[in-house]
C-alpha positions in Angstrom: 0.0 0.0 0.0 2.0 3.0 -1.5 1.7 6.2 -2.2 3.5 8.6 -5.2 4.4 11.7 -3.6 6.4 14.0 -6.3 8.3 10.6 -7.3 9.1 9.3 -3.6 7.4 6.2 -3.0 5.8 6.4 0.4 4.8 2.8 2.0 1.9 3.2 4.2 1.7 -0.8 5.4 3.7 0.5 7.9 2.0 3.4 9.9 3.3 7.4 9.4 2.4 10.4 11.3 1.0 13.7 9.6 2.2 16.7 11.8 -0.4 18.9 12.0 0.6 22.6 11.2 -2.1 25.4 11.4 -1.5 28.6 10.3 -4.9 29.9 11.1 -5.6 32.7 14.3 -8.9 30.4 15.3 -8.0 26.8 15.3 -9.4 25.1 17.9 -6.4 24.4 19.7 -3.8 25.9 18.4 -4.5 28.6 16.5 -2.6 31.9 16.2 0.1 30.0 17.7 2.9 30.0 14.7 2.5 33.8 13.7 5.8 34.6 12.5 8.7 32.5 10.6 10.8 31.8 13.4 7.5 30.2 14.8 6.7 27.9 12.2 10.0 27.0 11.4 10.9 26.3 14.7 7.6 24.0 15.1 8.6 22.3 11.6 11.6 21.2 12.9 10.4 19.5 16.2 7.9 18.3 14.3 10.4 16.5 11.6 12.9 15.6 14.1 10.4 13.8 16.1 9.4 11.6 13.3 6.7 13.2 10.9 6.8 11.9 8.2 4.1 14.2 6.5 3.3 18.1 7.7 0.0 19.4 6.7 -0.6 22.9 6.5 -3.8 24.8 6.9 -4.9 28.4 6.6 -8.8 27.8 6.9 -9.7 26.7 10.1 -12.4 24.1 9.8 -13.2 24.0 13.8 -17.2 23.9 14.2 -18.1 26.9 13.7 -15.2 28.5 12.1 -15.1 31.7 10.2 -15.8 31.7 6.6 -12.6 33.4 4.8 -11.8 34.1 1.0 -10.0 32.2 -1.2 -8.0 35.5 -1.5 -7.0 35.5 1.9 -6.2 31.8 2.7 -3.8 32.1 -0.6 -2.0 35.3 1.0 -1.7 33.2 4.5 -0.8 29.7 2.9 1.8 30.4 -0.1 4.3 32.1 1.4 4.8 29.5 4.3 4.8 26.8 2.0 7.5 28.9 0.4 9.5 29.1 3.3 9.2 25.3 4.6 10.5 24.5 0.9 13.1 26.7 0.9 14.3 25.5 5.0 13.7 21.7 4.4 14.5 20.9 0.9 13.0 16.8 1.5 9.8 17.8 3.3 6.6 16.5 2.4 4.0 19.0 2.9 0.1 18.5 2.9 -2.6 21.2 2.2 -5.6 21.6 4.1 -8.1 22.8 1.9 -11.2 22.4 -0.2 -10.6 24.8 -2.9 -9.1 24.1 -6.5 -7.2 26.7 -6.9 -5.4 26.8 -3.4 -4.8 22.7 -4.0 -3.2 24.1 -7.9 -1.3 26.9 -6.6 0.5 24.9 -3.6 1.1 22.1 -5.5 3.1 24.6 -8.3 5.2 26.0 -5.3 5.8 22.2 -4.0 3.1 20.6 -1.8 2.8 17.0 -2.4 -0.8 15.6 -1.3 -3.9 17.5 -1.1 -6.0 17.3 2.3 -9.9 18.4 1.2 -11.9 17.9 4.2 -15.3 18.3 2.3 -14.5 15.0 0.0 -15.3 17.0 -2.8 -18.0 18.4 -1.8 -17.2 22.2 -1.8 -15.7 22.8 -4.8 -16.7 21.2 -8.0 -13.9 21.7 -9.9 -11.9 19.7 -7.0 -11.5 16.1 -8.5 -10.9 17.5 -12.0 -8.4 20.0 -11.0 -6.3 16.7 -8.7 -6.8 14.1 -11.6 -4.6 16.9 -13.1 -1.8 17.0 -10.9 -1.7 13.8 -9.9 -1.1 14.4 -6.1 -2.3 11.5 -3.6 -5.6 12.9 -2.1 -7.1 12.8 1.2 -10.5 12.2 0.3 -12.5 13.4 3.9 -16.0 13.1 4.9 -18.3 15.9 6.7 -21.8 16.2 7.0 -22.1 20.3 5.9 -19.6 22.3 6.3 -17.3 23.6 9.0 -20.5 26.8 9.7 -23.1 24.5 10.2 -21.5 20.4 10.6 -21.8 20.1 14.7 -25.9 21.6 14.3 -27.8 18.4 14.8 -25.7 15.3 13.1 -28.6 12.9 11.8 -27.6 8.9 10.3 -29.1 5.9 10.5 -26.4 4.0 10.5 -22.9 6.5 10.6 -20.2 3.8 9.6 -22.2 2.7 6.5 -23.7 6.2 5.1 -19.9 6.9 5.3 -18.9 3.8 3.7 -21.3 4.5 1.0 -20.0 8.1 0.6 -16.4 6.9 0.0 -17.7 4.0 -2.6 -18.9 6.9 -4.7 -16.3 9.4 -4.6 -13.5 7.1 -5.3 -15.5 5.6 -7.9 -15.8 9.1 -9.7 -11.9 9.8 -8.6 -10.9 6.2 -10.4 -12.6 7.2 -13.8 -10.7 10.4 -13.7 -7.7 8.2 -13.6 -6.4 9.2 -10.1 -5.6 6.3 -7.9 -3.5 7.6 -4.9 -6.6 8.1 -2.8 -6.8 8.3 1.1 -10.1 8.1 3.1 -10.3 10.2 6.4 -13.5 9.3 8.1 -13.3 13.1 9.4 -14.1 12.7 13.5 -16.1 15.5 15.0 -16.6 17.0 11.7 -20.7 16.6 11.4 -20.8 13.8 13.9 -22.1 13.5 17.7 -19.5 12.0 20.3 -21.2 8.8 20.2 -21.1 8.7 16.4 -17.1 9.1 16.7 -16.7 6.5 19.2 -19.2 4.2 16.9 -16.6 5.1 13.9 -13.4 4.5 15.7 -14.6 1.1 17.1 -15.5 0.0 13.1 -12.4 1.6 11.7 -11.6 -1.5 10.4 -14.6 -1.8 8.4 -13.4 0.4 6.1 -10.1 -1.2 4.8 -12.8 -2.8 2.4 -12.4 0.4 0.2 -8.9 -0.9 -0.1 -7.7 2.7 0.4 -5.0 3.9 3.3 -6.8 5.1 6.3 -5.9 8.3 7.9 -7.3 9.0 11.4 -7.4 12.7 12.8 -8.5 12.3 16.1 -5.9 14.7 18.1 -7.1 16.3 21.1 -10.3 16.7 19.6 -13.6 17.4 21.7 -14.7 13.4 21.7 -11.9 13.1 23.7 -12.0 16.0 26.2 -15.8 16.5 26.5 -15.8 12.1 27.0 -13.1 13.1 30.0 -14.4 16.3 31.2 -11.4 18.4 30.4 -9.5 20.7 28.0 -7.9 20.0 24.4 -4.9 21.7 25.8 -4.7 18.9 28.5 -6.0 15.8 26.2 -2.7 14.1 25.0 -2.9 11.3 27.1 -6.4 10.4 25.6 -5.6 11.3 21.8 -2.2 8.8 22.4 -5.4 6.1 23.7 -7.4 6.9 20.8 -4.9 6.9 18.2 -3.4 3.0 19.4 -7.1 1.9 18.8 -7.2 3.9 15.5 -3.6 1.8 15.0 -4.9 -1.2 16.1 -8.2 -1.1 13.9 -6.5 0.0 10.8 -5.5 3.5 10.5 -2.4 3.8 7.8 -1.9 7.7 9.1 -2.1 9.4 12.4 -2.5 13.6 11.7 -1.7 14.9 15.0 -0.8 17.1 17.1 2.1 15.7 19.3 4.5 14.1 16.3 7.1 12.3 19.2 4.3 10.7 20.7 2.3 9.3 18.1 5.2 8.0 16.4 5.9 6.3 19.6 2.3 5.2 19.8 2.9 3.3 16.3 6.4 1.6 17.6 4.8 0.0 20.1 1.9 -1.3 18.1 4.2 -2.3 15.5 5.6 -4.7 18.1 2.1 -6.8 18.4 0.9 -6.0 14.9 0.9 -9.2 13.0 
């Protein structure tokens, strides 16, 4: 189970971690946190060193409720930090968080690798056509809405299967475009109750029968701190829980958070994997 990322073969049989950098001011945890270069560079670097394998970037923050800003705006945030990772670690592999075309077309052209579109498609109808152009490996995400209205209400009769069903039919319309280096994130908390989260990350493994690599984004996310009664800021010990089961039941990618410890979450359960 590989994936092509700008000619480096990437095998995913064995876990890797997705670092998780946000570049937004309202990000549910840490947003406005890397504002300047020495910021994000120095959060890069921790993040590589400690064993990323992939950092994903994102200047739209998709936390419920988020604000809606333009495409204008998330190109004058994202580009010239992609630009600067590029030019500081010459071998990084950089995702984009985004649902828009034409950020996915212009990051790619400045170096990003995979595309990260947390509305599956959904947002942007020129999405699939403009990816079966460039050829990137996509992260092919489910929500129910979008990030304004996704947490109002959640409805399904039965939430691992509707999603199932969701995935059958956009990699189906990704396949006859000819792209092949898909990735299916199952997209926790976005447009799902805490029960239905818990409900997905118990039947994980149900979806390896899309044959696609599983990514799980579960870090410090509000499943596990509302579950516990806490804060994000003090759920690490519960996103390194959740993301063994995620390991255990499947998952291919971890996008977190804490880079040293997920990667350590993934040696151990290499140790029993079998």
């Amino acid at each position: 189970m590989t994936i092509n990322c700008k000619g480096t073969l990437f095998d995913l049989s064995s876990p890797k971690v997705m670092g998780i950098l946000n570049i937004t001011p309202d990000s549910f945890f840490d947003g406005g946190k890397y504002k300047n270069e020495v910021e994000i560079l120095n959060q890069t670097e921790k993040m590589l060193l400690g064993g990323a394998t992939f950092i994903d970037v994102g200047a739209y923050s998709s936390r419920p409720g988020a604000i809606h800003i333009s495409e204008e705006q998330e190109l004058q945030r994202i580009i010239p930090v992609i630009n600067l990772l590029v030019k500081n670690f010459p071998e990084i592999v950089i995702s984009v968080d985004t649902f828009r075309s034409k950020i996915a077309k212009e990051t790619v052209e400045n170096g990003v690798a995979i595309v990260n579109d947390i509305s599956g498609g959904k947002m942007d109808d020129k999405m699939f056509e403009t990816i079966a152009k460039l050829q990137v490996p996509y992260i092919l995400m489910h929500m129910l809405g979008t990030p304004q209205n996704m947490q109002k209400d959640p409805i399904y009769k039965d939430v691992t299967q509707e999603i199932i069903s969701f995935f059958a039919e956009q990699i189906h319309k990704l396949h006859q475009l000819k792209l092949n280096d898909i990735i299916i994130d199952v997209g926790f908390g976005f447009g799902k109750t805490v029960a239905h989260n818990f409900e997905i990350l118990k039947n994980l493994d149900l979806f390896k029968s899309l044959d696609a690599p599983i990514l799980a984004g579960i870090s410090r996310k509000s499943m596990l701190y509302k579950t516990l009664d806490i804060s994000a800021q003090e759920a690490l010990n519960a996103t390194t829980s959740a993301n063994t089961i995620a390991l255990l039941n499947g998952a291919n990618i971890l996008r977190v958070h804490d880079v040293k410890e997920a990667v350590e979450a993934v040696k151990i359960v290499n140790q029993v994997s079998f």
